[in-house]
C-alpha positions as CSV (number, residue, x, y, z in Angstrom):
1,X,0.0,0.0,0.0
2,X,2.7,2.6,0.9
3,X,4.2,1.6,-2.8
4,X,1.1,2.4,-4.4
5,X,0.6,5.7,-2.3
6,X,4.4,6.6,-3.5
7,X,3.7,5.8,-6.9
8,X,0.8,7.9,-7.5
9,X,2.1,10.4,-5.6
10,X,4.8,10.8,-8.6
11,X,2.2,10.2,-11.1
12,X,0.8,13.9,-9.7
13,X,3.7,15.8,-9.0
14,X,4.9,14.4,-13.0
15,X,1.6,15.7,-14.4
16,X,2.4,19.2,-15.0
17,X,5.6,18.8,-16.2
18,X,3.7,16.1,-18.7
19,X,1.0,18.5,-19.6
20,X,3.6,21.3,-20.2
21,X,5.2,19.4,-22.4
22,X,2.3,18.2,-24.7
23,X,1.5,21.8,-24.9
24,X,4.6,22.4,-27.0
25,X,4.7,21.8,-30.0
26,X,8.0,19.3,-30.7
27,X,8.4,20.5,-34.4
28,X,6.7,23.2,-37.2
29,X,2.8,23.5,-36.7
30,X,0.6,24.0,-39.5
31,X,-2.6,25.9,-40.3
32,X,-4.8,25.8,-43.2
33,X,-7.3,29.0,-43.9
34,X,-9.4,30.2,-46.4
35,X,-12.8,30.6,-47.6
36,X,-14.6,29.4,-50.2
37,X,-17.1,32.7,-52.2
38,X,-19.8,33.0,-54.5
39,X,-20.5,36.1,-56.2
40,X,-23.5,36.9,-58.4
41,X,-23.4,39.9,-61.0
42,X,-25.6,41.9,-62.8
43,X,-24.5,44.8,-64.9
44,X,-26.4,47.3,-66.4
45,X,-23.0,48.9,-68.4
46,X,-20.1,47.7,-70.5
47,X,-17.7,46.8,-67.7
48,X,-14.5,45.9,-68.9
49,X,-14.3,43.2,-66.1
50,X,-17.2,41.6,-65.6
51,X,-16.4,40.7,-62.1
52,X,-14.9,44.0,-60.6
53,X,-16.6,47.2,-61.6
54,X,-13.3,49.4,-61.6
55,X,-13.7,50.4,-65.7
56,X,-16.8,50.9,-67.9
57,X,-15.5,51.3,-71.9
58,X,-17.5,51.8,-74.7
59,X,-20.2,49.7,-75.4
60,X,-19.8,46.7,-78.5
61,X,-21.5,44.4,-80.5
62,X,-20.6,42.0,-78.1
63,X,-21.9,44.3,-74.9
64,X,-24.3,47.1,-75.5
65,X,-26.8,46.7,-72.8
66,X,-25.1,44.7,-69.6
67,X,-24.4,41.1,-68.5
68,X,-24.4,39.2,-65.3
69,X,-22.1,36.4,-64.6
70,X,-21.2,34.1,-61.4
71,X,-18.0,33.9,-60.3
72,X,-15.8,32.0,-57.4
73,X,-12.7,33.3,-58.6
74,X,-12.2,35.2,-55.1
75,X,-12.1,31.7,-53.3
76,X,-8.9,31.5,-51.2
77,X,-6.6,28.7,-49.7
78,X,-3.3,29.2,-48.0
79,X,-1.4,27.8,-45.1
80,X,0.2,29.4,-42.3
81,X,3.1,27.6,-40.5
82,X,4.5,28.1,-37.0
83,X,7.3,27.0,-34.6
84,X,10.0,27.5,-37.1
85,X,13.7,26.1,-35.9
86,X,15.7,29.5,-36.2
87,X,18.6,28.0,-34.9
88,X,21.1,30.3,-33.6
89,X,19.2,33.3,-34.9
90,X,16.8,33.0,-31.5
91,X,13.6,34.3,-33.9
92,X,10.6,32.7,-33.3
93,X,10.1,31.9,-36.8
94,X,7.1,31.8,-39.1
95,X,6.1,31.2,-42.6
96,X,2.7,32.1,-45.2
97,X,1.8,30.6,-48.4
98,X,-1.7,31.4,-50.2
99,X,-3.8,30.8,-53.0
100,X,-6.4,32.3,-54.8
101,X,-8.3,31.0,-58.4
102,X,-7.7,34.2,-60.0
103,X,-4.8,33.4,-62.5
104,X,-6.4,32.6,-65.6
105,X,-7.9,29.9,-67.2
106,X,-8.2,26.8,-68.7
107,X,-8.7,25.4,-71.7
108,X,-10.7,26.6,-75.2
109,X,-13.6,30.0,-74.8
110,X,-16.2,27.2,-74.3
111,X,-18.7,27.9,-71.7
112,X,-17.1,25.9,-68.9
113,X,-14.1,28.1,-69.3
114,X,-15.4,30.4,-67.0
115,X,-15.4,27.7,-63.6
116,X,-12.2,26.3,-65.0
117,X,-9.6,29.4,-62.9
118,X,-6.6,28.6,-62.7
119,X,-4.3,29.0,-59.4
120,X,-2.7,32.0,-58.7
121,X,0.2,32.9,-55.7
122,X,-0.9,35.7,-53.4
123,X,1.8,35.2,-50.7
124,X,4.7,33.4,-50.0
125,X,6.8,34.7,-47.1
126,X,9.3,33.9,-44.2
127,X,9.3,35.8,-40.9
128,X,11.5,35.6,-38.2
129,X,10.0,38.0,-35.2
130,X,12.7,39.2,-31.9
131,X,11.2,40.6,-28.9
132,X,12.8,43.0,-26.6
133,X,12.9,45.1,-24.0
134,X,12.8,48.2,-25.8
135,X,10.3,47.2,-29.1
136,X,9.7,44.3,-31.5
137,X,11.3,43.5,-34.5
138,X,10.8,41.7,-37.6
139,X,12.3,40.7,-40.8
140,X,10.4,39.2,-44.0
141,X,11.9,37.7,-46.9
142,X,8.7,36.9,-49.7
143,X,5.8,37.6,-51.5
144,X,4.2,40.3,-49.8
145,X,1.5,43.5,-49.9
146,X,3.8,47.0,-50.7
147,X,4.1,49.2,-47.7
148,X,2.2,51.9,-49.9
149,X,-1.9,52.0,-49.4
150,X,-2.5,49.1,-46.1
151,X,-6.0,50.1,-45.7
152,X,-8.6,48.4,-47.3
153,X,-12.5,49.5,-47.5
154,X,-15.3,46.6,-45.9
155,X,-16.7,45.0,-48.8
156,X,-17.9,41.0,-49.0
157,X,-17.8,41.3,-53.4
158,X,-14.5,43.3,-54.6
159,X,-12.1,42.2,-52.2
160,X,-10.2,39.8,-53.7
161,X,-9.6,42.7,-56.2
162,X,-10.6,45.7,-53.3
163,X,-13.6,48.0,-54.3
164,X,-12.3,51.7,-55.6
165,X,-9.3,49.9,-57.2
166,X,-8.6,52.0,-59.8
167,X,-10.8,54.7,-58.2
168,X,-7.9,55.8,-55.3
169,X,-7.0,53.0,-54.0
170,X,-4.0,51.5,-54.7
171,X,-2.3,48.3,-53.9
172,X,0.0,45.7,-55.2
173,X,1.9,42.3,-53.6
174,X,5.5,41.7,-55.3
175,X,8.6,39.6,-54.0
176,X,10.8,41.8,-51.2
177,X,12.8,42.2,-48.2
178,X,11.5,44.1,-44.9
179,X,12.4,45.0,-41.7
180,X,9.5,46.3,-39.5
181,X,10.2,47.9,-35.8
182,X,6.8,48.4,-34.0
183,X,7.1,49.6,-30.4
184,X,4.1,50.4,-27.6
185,X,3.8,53.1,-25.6
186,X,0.8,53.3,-23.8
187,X,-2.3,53.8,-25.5
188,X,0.2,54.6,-28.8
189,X,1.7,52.3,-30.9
190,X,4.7,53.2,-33.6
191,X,5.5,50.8,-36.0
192,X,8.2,51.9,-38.5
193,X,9.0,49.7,-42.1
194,X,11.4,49.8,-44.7
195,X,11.2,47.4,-47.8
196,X,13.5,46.2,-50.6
197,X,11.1,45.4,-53.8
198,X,10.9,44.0,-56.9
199,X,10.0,45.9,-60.0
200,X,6.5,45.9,-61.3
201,X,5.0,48.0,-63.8
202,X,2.6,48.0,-66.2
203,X,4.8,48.7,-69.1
204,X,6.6,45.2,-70.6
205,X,8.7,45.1,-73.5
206,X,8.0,42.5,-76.7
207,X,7.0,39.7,-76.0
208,X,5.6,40.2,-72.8
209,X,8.7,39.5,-70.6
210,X,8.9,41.5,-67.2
211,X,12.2,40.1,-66.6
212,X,13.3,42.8,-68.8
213,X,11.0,45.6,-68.1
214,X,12.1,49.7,-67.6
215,X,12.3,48.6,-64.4
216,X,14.8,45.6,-64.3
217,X,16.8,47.5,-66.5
218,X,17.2,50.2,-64.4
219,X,19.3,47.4,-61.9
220,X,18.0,49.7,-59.4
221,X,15.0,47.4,-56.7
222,X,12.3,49.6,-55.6
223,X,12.4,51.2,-52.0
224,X,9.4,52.1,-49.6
225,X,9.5,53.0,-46.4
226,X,6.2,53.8,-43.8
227,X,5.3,55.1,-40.5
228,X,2.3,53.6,-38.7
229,X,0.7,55.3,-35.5
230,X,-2.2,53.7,-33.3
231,X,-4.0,55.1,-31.2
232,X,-6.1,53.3,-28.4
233,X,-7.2,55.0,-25.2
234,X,-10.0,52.4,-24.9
235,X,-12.4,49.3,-25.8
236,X,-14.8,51.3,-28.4
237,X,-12.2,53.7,-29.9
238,X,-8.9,53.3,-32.1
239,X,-7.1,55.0,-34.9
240,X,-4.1,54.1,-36.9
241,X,-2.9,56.7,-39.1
242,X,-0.4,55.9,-41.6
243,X,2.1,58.0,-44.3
244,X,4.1,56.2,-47.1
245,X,6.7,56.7,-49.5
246,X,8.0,54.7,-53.0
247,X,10.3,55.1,-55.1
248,X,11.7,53.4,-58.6
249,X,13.7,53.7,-61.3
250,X,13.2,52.8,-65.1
251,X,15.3,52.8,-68.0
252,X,14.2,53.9,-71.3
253,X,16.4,53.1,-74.3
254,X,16.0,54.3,-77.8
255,X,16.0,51.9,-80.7
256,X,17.7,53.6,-83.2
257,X,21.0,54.1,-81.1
258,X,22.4,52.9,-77.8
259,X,21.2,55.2,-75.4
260,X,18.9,55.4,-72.6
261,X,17.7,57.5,-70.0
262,X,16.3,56.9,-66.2
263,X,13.5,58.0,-65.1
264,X,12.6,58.4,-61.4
265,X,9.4,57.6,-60.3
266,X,7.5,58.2,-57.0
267,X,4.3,58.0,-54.7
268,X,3.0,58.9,-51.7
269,X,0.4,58.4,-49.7
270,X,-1.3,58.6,-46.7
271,X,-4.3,56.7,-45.0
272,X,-6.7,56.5,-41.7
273,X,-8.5,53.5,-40.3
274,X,-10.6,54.7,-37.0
275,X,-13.1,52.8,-35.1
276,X,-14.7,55.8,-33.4
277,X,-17.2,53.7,-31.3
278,X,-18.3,50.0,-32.0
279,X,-21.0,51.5,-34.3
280,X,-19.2,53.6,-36.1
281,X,-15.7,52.9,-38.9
282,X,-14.0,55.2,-41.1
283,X,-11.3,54.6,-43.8
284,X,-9.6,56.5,-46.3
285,X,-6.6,57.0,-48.5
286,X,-4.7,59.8,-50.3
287,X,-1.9,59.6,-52.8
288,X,0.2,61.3,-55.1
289,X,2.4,59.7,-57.9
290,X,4.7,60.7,-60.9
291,X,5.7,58.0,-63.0
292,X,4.9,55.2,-61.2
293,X,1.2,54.8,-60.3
294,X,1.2,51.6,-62.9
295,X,3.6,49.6,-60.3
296,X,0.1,50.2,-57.7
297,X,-2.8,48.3,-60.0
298,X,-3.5,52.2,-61.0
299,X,-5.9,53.8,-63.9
300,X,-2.9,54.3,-66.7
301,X,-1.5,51.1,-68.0
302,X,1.7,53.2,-68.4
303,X,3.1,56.3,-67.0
304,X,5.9,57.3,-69.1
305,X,5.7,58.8,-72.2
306,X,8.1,60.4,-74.5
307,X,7.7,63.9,-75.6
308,X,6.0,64.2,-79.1
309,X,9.2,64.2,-81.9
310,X,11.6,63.6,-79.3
311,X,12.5,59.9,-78.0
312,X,15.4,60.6,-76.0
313,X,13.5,62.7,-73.6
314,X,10.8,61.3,-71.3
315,X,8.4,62.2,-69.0
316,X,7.0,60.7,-66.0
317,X,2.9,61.2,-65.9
318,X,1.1,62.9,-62.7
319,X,-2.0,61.9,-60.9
320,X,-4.3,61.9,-57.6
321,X,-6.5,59.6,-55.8
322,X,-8.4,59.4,-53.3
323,X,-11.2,57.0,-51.6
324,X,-13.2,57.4,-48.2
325,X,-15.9,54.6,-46.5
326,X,-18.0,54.8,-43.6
327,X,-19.2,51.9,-42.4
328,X,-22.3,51.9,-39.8
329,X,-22.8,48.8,-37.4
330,X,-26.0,49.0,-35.7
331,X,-25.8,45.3,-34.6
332,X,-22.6,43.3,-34.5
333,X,-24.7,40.9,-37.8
334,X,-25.7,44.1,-39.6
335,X,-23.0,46.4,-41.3
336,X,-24.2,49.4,-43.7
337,X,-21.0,50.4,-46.0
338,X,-21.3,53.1,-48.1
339,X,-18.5,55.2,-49.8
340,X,-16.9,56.8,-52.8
341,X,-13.2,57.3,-54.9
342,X,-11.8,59.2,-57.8
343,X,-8.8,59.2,-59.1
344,X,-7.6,61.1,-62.5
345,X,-3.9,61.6,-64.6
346,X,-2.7,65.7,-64.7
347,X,-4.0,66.3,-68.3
348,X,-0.5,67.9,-69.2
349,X,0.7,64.4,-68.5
350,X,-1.4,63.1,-71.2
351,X,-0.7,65.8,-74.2
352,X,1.0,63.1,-76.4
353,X,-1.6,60.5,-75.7
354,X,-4.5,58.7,-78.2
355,X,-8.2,60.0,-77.6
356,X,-9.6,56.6,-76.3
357,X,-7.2,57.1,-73.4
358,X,-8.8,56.4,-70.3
359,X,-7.4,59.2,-67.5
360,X,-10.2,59.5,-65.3
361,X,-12.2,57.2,-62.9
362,X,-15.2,57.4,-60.2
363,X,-16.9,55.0,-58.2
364,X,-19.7,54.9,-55.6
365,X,-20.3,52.0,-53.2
366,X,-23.0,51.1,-50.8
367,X,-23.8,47.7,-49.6
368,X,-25.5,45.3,-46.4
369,X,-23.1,43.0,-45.1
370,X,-24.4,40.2,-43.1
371,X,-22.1,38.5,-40.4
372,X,-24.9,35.1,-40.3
373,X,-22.0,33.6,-38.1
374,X,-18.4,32.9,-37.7
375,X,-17.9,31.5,-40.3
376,X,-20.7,32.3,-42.7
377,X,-21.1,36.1,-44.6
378,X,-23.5,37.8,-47.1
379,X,-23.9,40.8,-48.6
380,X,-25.6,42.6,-51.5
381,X,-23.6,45.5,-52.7
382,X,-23.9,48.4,-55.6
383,X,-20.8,50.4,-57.7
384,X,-21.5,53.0,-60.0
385,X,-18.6,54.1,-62.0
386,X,-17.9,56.7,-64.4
387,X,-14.8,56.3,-66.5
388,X,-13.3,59.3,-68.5
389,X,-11.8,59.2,-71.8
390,X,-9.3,61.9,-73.6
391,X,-12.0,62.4,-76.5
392,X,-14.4,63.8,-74.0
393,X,-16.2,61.0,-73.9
394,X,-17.7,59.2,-70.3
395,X,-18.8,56.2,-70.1
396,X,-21.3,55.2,-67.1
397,X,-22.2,51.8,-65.8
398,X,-23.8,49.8,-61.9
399,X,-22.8,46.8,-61.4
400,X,-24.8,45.2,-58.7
401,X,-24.2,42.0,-56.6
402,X,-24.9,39.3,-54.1
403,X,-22.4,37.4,-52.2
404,X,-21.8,34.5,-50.0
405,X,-18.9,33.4,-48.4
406,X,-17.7,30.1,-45.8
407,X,-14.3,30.7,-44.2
408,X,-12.8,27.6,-42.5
């Protein structure tokens, strides 16, 4: 009997350590996420997309009056993975790859073509994160989101590709190296990031090779750099404020003779995301670029242009954006988004540019998203756009739709 008392007597005082032990994870973890979407279009207007109402052109034999379509292109997958051996490095280390269906398709135009997307990488990054006494810091080495434009408006349809795209908001994800510092004091946080980037541009040479773009010709990687503040004095109320910087450099050759020139491109812009009580969210972004606002998924497919007779001089093309949401939440299941954006090319950056160019965008949004559960969505949503062409010509469109979408 006293053997059996001493033995479980062990088996106790053992038990904690044993539990402790369980509870850490021996090797990598992994985490699958993603959701699976259904969207449902109707369009009253020539929509160049017919799933993402950031362009309305001229109507054609093919689409004088509207369309509507389905889509689950916006359907995600990706995996996050913790616990990474750092080794020496003492990082707690981490890693993200994900998956969307938006890269193309498969097959013949037949009519299955549509539900046949192909795959298409969003991200694919390494972090290693060191905390200390005085801040937290963290380097990524990946596929990523730019430091320039981080907030994003509510919406359950055009999120995949975010609604005013191409209206003021700007955006883009490209292969880089950051270092992020983010430090708390208080009811303030400062987080401070400076990235190493990979060109990307709309502009490609024949062919269609980026490889040898302006951009990689220029030898010069893209740098950005951003300053975060949040603010949060309590439960119902925080702010973060944001103001970023990019820059790049492209090369411009002439045919006829070997030379070139660079051109230096910029943006910057600045943003607020503010939860001024639990019913109540604002967003909005403002930018300003020259020569580069094609790198951001903006309104001119290119940005440089050379000056008319001359094609060893170039130019780089100015314009402004801007978009602004409120979103009302009267219950936690009910959200009421409504918003607008605009953004337009400096017409003097357009002088030696066709008549069907397109240097002017609006859109409206309003839509009900409803939060059914954790992890079930819905919302019906409305954009109205107006897109501006240089031979005075606007073309209007609404593109109206219903959504539904399971995250696991």
């Amino acid at each position: 009997m006293r053997r059996l008392a001493l033995l479980l007597a062990v088996a106790l005082l053992a038990s904690p350590v044993a539990g402790l032990a369980e509870d850490k994870p021996a090797g990598p973890t992994f985490t699958p996420y993603g959701f699976a979407l259904l969207h449902m279009f109707f369009s009253d207007g020539a929509f160049a997309s017919k799933d993402n109402a950031y362009q309305v052109v001229a109507p054609g034999v093919n689409d004088s009056s509207g369309s509507y379509q389905f889509s689950v292109r916006g359907s995600r997958v990706g995996l996050r993975v913790g616990n990474l051996d750092t080794g020496f490095l003492g990082a707690t280390g981490s890693a993200v790859l994900e998956y969307d269906v938006q890269g193309g398709y498969t097959g013949t135009a037949t009519s299955g073509r549509w539900g046949s997307a192909l795959m298409r990488l969003r991200l694919a990054n390494l972090k290693l994160d060191w905390k200390t006494d005085y801040g937290a810091w963290q380097i990524e080495a990946g596929q990523d989101f730019g430091l320039v434009g981080p907030v994003f408006a509510n919406s359950l349809t055009w999120g995949t590709d975010p609604i005013f795209v191409r209206a003021g908001k700007i955006y883009r994800r490209t292969p880089q190296v950051r270092a992020t510092f983010d430090r708390k004091f208080d009811m303030v946080t400062l987080n401070l990031a400076a990235a190493v980037l990979a060109s990307s541009e709309g502009e490609v040479v024949a062919g269609g090779n980026y490889d040898f773009s302006p951009g990689n010709r220029s030898r010069t990687p893209e740098l950005e750099a951003r300053l975060m503040v949040t603010v949060k004095p309590n439960a119902d109320f925080n702010a973060t404020a944001n103001v970023s910087y990019h820059r790049q450099t492209r090369r411009y050759t002439q045919a006829a003779a070997p030379t070139h020139q660079d051109i230096t491109g910029s943006i910057i812009n600045a943003g607020l995301d503010a939860t001024v009580t639990k019913y109540v969210q604002l967003k909005g972004e403002y930018y300003k670029a020259e020569g580069a606002e094609d790198s951001y998924a903006g309104l001119m497919p290119a940005l440089v242009k050379p000056v008319a007779g001359d094609y060893t001089t170039w130019t780089g093309a100015k314009s402004t954006g801007y978009w602004g949401q409120l979103t009302l939440k009267p219950i936690p299941e009910v959200w009421v988004v409504g918003g607008l954006g605009e953004e337009k090319a400096d017409s003097s950056s357009l002088t030696y540019l066709g008549n069907n160019t397109w240097y002017k965008n609006a859109q409206k949004h309003v839509g009900l998203i409803f939060n059914a559960g954790k992890n079930m969505a819905f919302s019906t949503e409305m954009a109205q756009v107006e897109s501006s062409y240089k031979n005075a010509t606007t073309q209007k469109g609404t593109q109206y739709s219903i959504s539904t979408k399971m995250t696991f």
